[in-house]
C-alpha positions as CSV (number, residue, x, y, z in Angstrom):
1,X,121.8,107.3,95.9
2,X,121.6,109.6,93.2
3,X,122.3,108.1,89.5
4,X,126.1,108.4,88.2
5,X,125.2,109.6,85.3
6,X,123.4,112.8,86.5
7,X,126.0,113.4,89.1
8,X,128.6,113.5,86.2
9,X,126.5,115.9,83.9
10,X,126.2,118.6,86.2
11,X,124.5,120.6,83.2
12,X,122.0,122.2,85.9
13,X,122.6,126.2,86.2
14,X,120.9,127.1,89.3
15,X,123.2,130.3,90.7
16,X,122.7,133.8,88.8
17,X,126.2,135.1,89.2
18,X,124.3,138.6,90.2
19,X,122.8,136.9,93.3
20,X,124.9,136.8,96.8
21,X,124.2,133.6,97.7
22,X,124.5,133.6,101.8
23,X,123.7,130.2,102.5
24,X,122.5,126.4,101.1
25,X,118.8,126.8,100.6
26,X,117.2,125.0,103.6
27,X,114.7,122.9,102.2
28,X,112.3,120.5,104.4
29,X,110.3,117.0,102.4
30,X,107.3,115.8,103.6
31,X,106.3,112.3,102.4
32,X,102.2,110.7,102.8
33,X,102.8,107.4,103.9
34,X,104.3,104.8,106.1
35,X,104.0,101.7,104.5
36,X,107.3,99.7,103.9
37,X,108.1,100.0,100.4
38,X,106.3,103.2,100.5
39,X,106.6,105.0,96.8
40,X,105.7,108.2,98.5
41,X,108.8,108.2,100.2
42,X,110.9,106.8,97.8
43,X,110.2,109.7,95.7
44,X,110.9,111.7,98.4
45,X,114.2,111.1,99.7
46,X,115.3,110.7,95.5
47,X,113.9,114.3,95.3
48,X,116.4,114.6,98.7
49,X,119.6,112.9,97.1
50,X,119.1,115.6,93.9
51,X,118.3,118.9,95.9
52,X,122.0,118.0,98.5
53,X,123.7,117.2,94.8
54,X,122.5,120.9,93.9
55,X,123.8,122.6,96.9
56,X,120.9,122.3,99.5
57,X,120.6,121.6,102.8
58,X,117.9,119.0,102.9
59,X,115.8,117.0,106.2
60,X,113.4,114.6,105.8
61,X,110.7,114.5,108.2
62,X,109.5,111.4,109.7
63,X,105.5,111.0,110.8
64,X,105.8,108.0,112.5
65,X,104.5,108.6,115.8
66,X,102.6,111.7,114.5
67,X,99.2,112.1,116.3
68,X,95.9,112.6,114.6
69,X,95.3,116.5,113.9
70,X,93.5,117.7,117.1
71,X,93.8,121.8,117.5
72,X,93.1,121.2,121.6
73,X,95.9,118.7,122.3
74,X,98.9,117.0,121.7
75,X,100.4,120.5,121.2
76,X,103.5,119.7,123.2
77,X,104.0,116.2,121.5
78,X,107.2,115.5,120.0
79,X,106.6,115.1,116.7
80,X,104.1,117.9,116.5
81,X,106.9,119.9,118.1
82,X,109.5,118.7,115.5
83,X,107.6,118.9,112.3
84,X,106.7,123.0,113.4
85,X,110.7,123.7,114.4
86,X,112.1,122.4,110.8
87,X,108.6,124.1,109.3
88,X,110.2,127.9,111.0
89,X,113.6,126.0,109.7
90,X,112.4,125.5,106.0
91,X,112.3,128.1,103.4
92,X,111.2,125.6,100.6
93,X,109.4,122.9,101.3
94,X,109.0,119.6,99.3
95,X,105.2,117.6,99.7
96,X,105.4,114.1,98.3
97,X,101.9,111.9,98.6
98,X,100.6,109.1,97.0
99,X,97.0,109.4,95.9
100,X,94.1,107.6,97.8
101,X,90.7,107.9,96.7
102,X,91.5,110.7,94.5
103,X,93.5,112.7,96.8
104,X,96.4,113.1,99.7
105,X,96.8,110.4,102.0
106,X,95.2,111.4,105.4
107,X,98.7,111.5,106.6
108,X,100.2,114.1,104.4
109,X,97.3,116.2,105.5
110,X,97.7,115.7,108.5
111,X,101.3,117.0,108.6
112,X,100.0,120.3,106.9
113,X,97.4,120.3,109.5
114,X,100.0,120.3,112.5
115,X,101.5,123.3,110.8
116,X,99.6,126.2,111.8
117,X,98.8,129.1,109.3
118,X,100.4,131.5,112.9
119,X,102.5,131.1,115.2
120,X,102.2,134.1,117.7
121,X,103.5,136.7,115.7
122,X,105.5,134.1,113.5
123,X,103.6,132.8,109.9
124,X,105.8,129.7,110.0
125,X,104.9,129.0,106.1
126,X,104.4,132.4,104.5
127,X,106.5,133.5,101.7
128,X,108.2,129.6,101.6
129,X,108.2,127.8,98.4
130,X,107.1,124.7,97.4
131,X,107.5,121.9,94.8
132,X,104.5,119.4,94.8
133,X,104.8,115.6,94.0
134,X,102.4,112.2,93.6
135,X,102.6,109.2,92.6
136,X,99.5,106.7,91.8
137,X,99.0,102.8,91.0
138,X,97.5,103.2,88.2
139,X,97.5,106.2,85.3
140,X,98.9,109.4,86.1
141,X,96.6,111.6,87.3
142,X,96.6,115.2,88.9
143,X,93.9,114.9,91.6
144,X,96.8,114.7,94.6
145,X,98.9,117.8,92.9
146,X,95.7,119.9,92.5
147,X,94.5,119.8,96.1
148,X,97.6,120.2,97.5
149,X,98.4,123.2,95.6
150,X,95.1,124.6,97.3
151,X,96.7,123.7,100.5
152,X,99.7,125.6,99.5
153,X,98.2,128.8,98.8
154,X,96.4,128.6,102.0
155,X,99.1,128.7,103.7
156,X,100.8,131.4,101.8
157,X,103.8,130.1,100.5
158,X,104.8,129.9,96.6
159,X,104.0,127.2,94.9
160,X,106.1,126.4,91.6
161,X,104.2,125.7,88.4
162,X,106.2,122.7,87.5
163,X,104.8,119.5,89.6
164,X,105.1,115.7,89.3
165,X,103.1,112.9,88.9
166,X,104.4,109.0,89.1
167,X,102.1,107.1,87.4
168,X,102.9,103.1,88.4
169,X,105.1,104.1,90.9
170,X,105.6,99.9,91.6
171,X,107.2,100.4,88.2
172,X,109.9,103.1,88.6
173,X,111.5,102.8,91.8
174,X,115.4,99.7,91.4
175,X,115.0,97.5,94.3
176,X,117.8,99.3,96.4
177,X,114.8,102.5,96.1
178,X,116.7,104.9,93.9
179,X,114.3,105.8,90.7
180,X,115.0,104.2,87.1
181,X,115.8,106.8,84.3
182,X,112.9,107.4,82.7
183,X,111.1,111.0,82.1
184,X,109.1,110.6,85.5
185,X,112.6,111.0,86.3
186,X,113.3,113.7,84.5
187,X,110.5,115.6,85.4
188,X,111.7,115.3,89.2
189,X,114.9,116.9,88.3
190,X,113.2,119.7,86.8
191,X,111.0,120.4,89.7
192,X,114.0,120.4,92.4
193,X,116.1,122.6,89.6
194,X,113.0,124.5,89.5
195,X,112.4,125.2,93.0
196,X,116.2,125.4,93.9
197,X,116.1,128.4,91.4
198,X,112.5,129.9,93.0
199,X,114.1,129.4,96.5
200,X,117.3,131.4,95.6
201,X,115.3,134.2,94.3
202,X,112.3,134.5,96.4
203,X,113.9,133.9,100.1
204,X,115.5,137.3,100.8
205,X,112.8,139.1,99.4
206,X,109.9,137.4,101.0
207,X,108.5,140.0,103.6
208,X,108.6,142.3,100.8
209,X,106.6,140.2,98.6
210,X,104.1,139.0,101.6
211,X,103.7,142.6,103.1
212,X,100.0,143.4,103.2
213,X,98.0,146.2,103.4
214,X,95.1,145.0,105.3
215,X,97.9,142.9,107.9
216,X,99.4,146.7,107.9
217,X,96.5,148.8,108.4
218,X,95.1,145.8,111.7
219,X,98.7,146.1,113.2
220,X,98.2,149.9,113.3
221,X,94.6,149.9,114.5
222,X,96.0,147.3,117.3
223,X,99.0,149.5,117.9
224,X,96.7,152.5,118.6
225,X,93.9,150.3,120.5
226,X,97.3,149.8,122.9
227,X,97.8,153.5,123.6
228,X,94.8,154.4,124.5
């Protein structure tokens, strides 16, 4: 549940009157853990309570049940085949992982994983954005955000500049899950103000921004290879 206090300020200015808005941006979380209490998520489905509040249509996915990456099977699993519909769904996405070791949790990157650069003809991530989120048991640290942005321009979508990091997540979540007010806090409605804002202005224009000479110039080599 998202804090009264932020419901009633409203204070967030996420529309440019000059855009023609056509829909709720549809915006799919991803969250790096399963345990329990898992902060991961936590920070997740908060991120999920403030991006509905701002107008967007939000779904959580679930990787319980999700198989262990494996290119030759489980390609017709149910989970794999959920997480890749609500990926063609998506046009932002939201990754939320705690750190482990100095990085993502092998779950979260195994979610990536199942969601394949192509599709056929079909880039099911290209020209999406993304807003990027940790949190850690200890000090705050980057590590997660860094290597997940790498995975994020791999796979071709825009990543926001503005991130967050939780540092002692055990510390910042009430025992009902919502997040205390603090700046961590803050800083998440930032990210979800800034990537609602992104979203609005990037989604209609992204096969103009992703066109590519090189994909161009191999489509008409193929076309030509065709007619012979």
């Amino acid at each position: 549940m998202v804090h009264s206090d932020y419901l009633k300020q409203e204070k967030f200015n996420l529309i440019n009157t000059s855009l023609k808005v056509k829909h709720a941006p549809r915006i799919l979380i991803l969250y790096g853990s399963l345990r329990e209490r898992s902060y991961s998520k936590l920070l997740a489905e908060e991120a999920a309570q403030i991006l509905t509040h701002m107008g967007a249509d939000v779904k959580l996915f679930d990787p319980t049940g999700l198989p262990v990456f494996d290119s030759e099977h489980n390609l017709e699993h149910e989970k794999v085949q959920e997480l890749r519909n609500l990926s063609l769904w998506s046009e932002a996405q939201v990754w939320s992982s705690p750190e482990l070791h100095g990085n993502m949790s092998g779950l979260m990157k195994t979610q990536i994983d199942w969601i394949p650069l192509t599709m056929g003809a079909v880039r099911p991530t290209q020209g999406k954005t993304l807003a990027l989120m940790q949190v850690s048991g200890g000090s705050q640290s980057f590590n997660t955000l860094n290597n997940m942005r790498v995975l994020g321009r791999w796979m071709r979508m825009f990543t926001i500049p503005n991130q967050s990091s939780v540092a002692k997540a055990y510390e910042q979540f009430n025992e009902d899950g919502t997040m205390k007010d603090s700046s961590y806090r803050d800083r998440v409605v930032d990210v979800m103000e800034e990537l609602m804002r992104m979203t609005y202005i990037l989604r209609d224009n992204a096969e103009f921004l992703v066109d590519r000479y090189s994909e161009r110039k191999a489509n008409e080599i193929k076309v030509q290879l065709q007619n012979i």
